[in-house]
Structure formats: C-alpha cells, structure tokens
N, C-alpha and C positions, 0 to 999 in steps of 0.2 A: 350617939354613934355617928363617926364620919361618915358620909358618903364620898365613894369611888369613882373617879372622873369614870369610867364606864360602865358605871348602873345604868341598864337600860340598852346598854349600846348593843349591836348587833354585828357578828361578822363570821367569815371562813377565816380556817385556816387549811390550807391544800397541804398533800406532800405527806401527812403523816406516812409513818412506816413501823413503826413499834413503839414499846415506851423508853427506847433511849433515842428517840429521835430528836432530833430540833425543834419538829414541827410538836411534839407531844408539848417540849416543857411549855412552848407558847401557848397550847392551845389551855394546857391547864393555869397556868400563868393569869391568862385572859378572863378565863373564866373565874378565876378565886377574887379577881378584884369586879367583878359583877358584871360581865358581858355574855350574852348568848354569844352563844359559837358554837358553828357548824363547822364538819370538817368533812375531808374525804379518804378514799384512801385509793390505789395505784390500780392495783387487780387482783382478782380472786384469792392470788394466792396471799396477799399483804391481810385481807379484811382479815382473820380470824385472830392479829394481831393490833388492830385498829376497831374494830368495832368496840369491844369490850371496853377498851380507852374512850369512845366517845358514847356510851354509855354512864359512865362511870363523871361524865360531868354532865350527864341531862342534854344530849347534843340533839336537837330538833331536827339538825339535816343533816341526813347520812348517807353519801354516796356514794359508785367509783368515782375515779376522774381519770381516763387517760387523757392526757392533754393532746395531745397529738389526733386525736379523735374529736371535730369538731362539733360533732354533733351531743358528744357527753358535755363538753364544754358549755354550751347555748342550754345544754339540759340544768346543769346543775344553776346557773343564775335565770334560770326559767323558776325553778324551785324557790330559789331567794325570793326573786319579786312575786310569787302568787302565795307566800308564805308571810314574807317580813315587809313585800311593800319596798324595802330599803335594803340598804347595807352601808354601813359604817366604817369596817376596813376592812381588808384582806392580808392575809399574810401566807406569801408565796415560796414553798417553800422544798423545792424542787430542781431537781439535777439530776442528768445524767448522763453517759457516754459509753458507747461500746468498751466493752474492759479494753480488747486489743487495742485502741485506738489511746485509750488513756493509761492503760503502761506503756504505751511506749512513746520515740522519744516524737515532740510537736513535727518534728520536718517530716515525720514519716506518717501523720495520721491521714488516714483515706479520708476521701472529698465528702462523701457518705457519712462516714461515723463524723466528722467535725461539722455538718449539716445538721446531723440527726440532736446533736448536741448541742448547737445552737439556738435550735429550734425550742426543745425541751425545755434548757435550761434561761433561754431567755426570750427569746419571741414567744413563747408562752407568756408569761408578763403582761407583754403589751397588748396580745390577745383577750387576757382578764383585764386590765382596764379596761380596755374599748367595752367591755359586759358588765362593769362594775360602774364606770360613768352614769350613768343613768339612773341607775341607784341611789346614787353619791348626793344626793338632791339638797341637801343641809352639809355639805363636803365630807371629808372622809379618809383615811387612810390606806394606803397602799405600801407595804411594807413585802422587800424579800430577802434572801441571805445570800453574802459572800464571803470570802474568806480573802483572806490576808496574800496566799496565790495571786490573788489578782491586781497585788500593786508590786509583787516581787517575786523574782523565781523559788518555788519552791518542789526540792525534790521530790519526784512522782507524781506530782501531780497535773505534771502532762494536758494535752488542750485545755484543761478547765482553767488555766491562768487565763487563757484569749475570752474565753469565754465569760468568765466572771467580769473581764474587765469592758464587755461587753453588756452586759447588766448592769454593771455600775454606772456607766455611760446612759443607758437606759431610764435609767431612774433619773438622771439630770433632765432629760430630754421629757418623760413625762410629767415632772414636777415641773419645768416650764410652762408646757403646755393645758396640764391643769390644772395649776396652781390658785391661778384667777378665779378659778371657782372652790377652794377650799378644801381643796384636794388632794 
C-alpha cells in the first residue's frame, strides 16, 4: 500500500461553514489522504453545522475562531502547540464584508465596511503566520483562497476584488519572507 505525502502531517483548516463550503471539501480532502486536521468554525450560530463535519473526520481540535478576536486567535494555536507540538499547514479559508458594502458599487463602500473586510479577509492571514511560524519548525504550508475577482472585474462582486487582490499580494510577500525557512 502507498503511503500519502501527508501521513502523519498535521494542520488547521479555518473558515469552515457547512458542508458545501470550501473549507469542508479541504478539510476532508486532507484528511482522506492521512493528515490530522483540525478545524474551526465562525460562531455559535455556524457550529451545529461544523461540528458534526469535524467529527465525522476524527478532528482533535475543535474550536470557534472569530478572527477578529485576538485573543481566540492566540487561543486556538495555544491549542495546536500544547496538543501537536507542531503544525504543518494551515489553510485559510475565510472572507467577509458587510452585505451593504459588497452589493454595492467599490466607489461607494464605507471606510468601515472595506476595513472591516480587509481586516478579515486578509490581515487575518498574516496574523495566522506570525502564530503558525513557530510551529512550522521542519517548514510547512500556508495556504488560503481566492477567486478569479481578483485579477478581473467581476459582476457583484463588489470590494472583495481590492481585497482578494490584496491577499494575493500577501501570499507573495510572506512566501518571500518565509520561504527560507521552508515555509
């Protein structure tokens, strides 16, 4: 029987939201070719559609995350290292923006709501490295999602183009920086 470059591996996947999410197909994705994985899920109202799913792959760490919430943040890779020691990679998988702000159209979205969604959807990110570095001790992956908005306009879909392609940029900027170490 083969073994699976991630027998053994270890990681999050953030973001779930039900089982038609993104974050879902990854997180069972990950897990069916042999890696623990932990996940989270948003807020109370999300768990009773995320638990059951991280159940259903034997998930060791089950938590919320609002990210926005620093102190859930430091919680949840407080967990990882007194649990795993490690972590191996993350996968981020997480967006959001006030509805008003993202129907309608970029020149009119308030300062607030295209903050608020910057913030979430991508200075969160860099947030989780900077907590995942340390971890990452044998290197590791860091993985999140964008979509095709963010290298062209696409109808309604409103700030998350700036934004995405604000992420994207991101992911340049920390693969330079911690690439050297295998990251």
């Amino acid at each position: 029987m083969e073994t699976s470059a991630l027998q053994g591996k270890k990681g999050l996947v953030v973001g779930l939201g039900n089982d038609r999410s993104i974050a879902w197909a990854c997180a069972r994705a990950l897990h069916a070719a042999g890696a623990t994985v932990g996940g989270t899920w948003h807020t109370e109202k999300s768990r009773p559609h995320v638990e059951p799913l991280l159940q259903a792959i034997d998930a060791p760490i089950r938590q919320p995350l609002d990210v926005a919430d620093d102190a859930q943040l430091q919680a949840l890779f407080d967990v990882v290292a007194e649990r795993w020691g490690r972590l191996d990679f993350l996968v981020h998988s997480i967006a959001f923006a006030p509805k008003a702000d993202l129907q309608g159209r970029v020149v009119d979205s308030s300062r607030a709501g295209f903050l608020q969604a910057m913030d979430l959807s991508c200075h969160s990110f860099a947030r989780m490295a900077r907590l995942a570095e340390p971890l990452m001790t044998d290197g590791g992956s860091l993985m999140t999602m964008s979509y095709l908005g963010g290298q062209e306009v696409v109808p309604n879909y409103g700030m998350m183009g700036p934004v995405k392609v604000a992420l994207e940029s991101l992911v340049r900027y920390l693969a330079d920086e911690l690439g050297p170490q295998g990251i």
